[in-house]
N, C-alpha and C positions, 0 to 999 in steps of 0.2 A: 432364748433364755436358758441358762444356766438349771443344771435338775439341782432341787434342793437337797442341802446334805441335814441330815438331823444328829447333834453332838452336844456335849456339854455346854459349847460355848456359839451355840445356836443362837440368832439374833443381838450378839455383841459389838458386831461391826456397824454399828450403822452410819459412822461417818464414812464419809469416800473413801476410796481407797490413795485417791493424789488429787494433787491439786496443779492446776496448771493454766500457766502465767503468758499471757501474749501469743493464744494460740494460731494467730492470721498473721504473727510476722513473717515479712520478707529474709528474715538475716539468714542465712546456710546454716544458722548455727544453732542447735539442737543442747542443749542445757540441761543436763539428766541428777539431779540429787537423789538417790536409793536410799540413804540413811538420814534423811533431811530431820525425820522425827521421832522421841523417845516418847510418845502417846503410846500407851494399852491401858483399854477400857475398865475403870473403879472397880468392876467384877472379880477382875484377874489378880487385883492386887501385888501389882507390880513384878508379876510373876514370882512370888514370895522374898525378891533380894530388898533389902533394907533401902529407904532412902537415898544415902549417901551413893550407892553401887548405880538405881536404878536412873541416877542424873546422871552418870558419867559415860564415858567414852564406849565401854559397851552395848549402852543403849542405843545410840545416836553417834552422829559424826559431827561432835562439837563444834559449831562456827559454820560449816557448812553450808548449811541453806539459807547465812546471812550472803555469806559470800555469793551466793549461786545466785540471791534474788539481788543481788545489786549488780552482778555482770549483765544480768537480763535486763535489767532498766538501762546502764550504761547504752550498750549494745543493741537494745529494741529486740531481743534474741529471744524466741520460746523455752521456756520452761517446765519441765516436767519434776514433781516433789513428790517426794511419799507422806503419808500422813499418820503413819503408825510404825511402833520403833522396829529395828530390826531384829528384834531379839523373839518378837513372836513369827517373823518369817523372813529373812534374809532377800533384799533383792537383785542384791548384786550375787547372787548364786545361784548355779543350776538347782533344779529340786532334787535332783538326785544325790549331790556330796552329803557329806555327815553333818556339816554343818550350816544346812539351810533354815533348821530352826534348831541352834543352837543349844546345849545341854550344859556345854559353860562355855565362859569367856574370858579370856588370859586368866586371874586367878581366881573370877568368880563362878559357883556352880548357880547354874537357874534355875530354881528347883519345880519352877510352872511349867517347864518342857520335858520333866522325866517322866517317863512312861507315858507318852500320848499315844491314843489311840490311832488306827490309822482314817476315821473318819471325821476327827479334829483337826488329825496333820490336811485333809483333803478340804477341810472348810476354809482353814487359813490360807490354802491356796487360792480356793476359788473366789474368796472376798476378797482379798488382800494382794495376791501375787498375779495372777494372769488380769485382771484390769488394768495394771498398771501395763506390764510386758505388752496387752494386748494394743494399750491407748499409745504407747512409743511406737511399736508396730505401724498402728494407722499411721501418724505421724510424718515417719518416716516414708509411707507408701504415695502418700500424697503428694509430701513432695518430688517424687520420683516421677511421680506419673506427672508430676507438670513439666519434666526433665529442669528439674533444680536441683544446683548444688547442696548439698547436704556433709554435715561434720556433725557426730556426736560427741559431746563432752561430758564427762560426769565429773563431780565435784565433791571432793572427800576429804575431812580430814586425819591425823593421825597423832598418838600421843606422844609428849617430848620426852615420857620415859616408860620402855616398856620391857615386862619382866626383870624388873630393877637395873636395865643399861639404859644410859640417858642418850637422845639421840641431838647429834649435831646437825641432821639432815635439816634446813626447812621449807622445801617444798621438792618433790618429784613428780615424773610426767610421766604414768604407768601405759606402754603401750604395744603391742601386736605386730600389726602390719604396716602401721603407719609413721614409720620410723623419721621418715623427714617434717612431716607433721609436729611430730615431738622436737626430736633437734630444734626446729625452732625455735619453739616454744620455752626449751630447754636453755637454749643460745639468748635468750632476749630475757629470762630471770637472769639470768649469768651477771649480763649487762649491769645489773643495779647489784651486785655485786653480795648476793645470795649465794648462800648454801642450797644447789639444786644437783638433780641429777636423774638417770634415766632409768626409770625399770626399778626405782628406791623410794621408798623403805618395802614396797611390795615390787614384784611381776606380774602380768598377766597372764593368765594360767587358761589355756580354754576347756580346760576338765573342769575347773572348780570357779572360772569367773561367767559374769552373762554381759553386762551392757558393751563390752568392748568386741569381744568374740562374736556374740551372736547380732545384736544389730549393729556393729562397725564392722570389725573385719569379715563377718561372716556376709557381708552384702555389700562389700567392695567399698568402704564407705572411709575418710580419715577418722579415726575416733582414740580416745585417748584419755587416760583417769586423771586427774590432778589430784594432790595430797598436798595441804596444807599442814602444820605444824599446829597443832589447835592452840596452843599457848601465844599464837600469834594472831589469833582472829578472836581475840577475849571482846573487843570497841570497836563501837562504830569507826572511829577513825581506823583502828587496824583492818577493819574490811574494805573500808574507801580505797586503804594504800595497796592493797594489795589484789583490788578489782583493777585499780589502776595499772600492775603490773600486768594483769594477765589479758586485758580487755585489748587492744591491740593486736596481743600475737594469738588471741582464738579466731 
């Protein structure tokens, strides 16, 4: 058991910290959402940004975890989801970068993350960040130890305009070590005759990312980000079409 931390925002967590979906399937394929949710607790008051800011792309990876929970139904594939947004602790990020709990985000300042203590930044770890890192961990170990193939996947989206340049991109395959993985992956959006490409609109960084580094390449494993176009997973049917794209080549 974890030592309790005593902080302002002591006993605010009490939902889980993930949720996760189809954890006895057989598929190799590991289903990772980090920004699935813009939930923080009525307390926190949205971390002071207005309405409008605290729905959008900052919060959350819009579309996202519709996408991620209809590849797992497709696929029969395990799921792992965050349940609280990223704005109160980043999970695709080391704890160490600047922006693991963010102070702002493209043009918005977050004014609930200025001046945190370091025993609130230590709480929101230990509720929020290391059950999840820990519960992929297992996860991954498990399967290992049965010698099963294993692929990590995380599932992200991105906006179609960002610091006022509009992006043509709509979907990329962010990846590491697992280059023919991608290509794939890459090669077979191609196919249906998308706007895709590798290593875009982001890279993988292993100073400042975590799911692809540390549990894909960092344990010899293929793993690889997907970025969707969030303007394109507004409907159901636009998640259908586009599980359909990607369910085959994961």
């Amino acid at each position: 058991m974890r030592e309790s931390i005593e902080c302002a925002e002591s006993g605010l967590y009490t939902e889980p910290a993930f949720r996760l979906l189809r954890e006895e399937s057989e598929h190799p394929l590991l289903l990772v959402c980090e920004h699935a949710s813009r939930f923080i607790p009525a307390a926190l008051n949205d971390l002071g940004l207005d309405e409008t800011a605290s729905r959008e792309h900052i919060a959350w990876d819009i579309g996202a975890l519709a996408l991620a929970e209809r590849l797992s139904e497709t696929l029969g594939a395990t799921l792992l989801s965050a349940r609280y947004s990223r704005l109160l602790i980043d999970l695709n990020r080391p704890l160490h970068v600047a922006d693991s709990i963010p102070l702002q985000s493209e043009i918005y300042q977050v004014p609930g993350n200025q001046s945190l203590d370091e025993a609130t930044r230590l709480y929101r770890q230990q509720c929020l960040y290391q059950p999840f890192h820990d519960r992929l961990r297992a996860l991954i170990d498990r399967r290992l130890a049965d010698n099963r193939p294993v692929r990590v996947v995380g599932i992200h989206s991105f906006t179609p305009v960002f610091y006022g340049q509009p992006r043509a991109l709509e979907a990329g395959v962010l990846f590491g070590e697992a280059r023919d993985y991608a290509q794939r992956i890459v090669d077979g959006l191609a196919r249906h005759s998308l706007r895709v490409a590798g290593n875009q609109p982001y890279k993988i960084n292993p100073l400042s990312d975590m799911t692809v580094p540390v549990h894909g390449d960092g344990r010899g494993l293929d793993s690889v980000l997907i970025e969707v176009r969030n303007d394109l997973l507004r409907s159901p049917e636009a998640v259908r079409t586009w599980s359909a794209y990607l369910a085959p080549l994961l």
